[in-house]
C-alpha positions in Angstrom: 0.0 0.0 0.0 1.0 3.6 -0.8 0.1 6.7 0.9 -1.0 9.9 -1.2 0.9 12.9 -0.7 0.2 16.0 -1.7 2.8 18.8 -1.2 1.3 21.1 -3.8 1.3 24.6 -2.8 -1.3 26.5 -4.8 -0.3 30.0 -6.2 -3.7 32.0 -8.0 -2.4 36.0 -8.6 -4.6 38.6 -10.4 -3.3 41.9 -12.2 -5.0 44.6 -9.4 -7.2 46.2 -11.8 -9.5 47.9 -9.5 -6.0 50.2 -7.9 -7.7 53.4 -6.1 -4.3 54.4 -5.0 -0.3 54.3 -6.6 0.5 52.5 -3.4 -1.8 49.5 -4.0 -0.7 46.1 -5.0 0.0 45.6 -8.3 -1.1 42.0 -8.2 -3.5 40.2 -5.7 -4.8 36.6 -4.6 -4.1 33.8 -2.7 -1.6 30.8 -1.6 -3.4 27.6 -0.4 -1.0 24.8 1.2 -1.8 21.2 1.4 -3.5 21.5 4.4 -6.2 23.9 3.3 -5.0 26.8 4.9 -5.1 29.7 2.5 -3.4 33.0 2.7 -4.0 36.3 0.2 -1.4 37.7 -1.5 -0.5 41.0 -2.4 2.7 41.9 -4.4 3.8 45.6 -5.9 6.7 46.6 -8.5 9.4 47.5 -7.7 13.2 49.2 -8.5 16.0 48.2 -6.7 19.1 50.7 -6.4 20.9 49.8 -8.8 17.7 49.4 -11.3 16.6 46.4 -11.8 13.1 45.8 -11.0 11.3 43.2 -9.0 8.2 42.1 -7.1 7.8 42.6 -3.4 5.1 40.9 -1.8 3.1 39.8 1.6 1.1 37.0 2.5 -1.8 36.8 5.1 -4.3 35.3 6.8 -7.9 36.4 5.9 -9.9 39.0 8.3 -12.2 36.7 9.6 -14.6 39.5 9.7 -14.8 39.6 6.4 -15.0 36.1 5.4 -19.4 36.3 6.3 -19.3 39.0 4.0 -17.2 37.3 1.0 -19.4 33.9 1.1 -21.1 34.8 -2.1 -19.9 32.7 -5.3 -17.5 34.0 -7.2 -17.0 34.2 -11.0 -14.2 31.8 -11.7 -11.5 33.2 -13.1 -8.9 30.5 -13.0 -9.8 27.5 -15.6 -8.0 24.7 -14.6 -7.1 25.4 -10.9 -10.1 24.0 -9.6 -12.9 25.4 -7.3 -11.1 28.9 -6.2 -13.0 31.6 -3.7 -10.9 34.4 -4.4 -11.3 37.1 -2.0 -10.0 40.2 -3.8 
C-alpha cells in the first residue's frame, strides 16, 4: 500500500485592476497549502538601487470578519485550478 501525498502549494495572482491608489498592490490573490490553509497575496513593483526591477510581496491570513461577508460565489476566473474563492 502507498500513501498519497500531496505537497502542492497553490499560487492564484490577479493583475490589481481595481488600484484606487499608486501604493496599491500591483497583483493580488491567494496561496493555499496542502492543508487547506489559505493566505491572500499581495505583491507591488518595484526598482532596486541599482535598477533592476522586481516584485515585493506579503502573504496573510484572511480578516475573519470579512469572510461572512465574502461567502457569495465567485466568477471563476482561473480554468484549470479547480474550485477557487478568491477574496479580492
Amino acid at each position: 500500500m502507498s500513501a498519497t501525498y500531496n505537497n502542492q502549494i497553490e499560487i492564484i495572482l490577479f493583475e490589481n485592476n481595481r488600484a484606487t491608489s499608486p501604493k496599491a498592490p500591483t497583483r493580488t490573490g491567494t496561496v493555499t497549502f496542502p492543508d487547506g490553509t489559505k493566505y491572500e497575496v499581495a505583491l507591488w513593483n518595484k526598482v532596486s538601487k541599482n535598477g533592476n526591477p522586481f516584485e515585493a510581496g506579503v502573504l496573510k491570513l484572511p480578516d475573519p470578519k470579512y469572510a461572512a461577508k465574502s461567502s457569495a460565489p465567485r466568477q471563476r476566473r482561473d480554468e484549470g485550478f479547480g474550485e477557487q474563492d478568491v477574496p479580492f
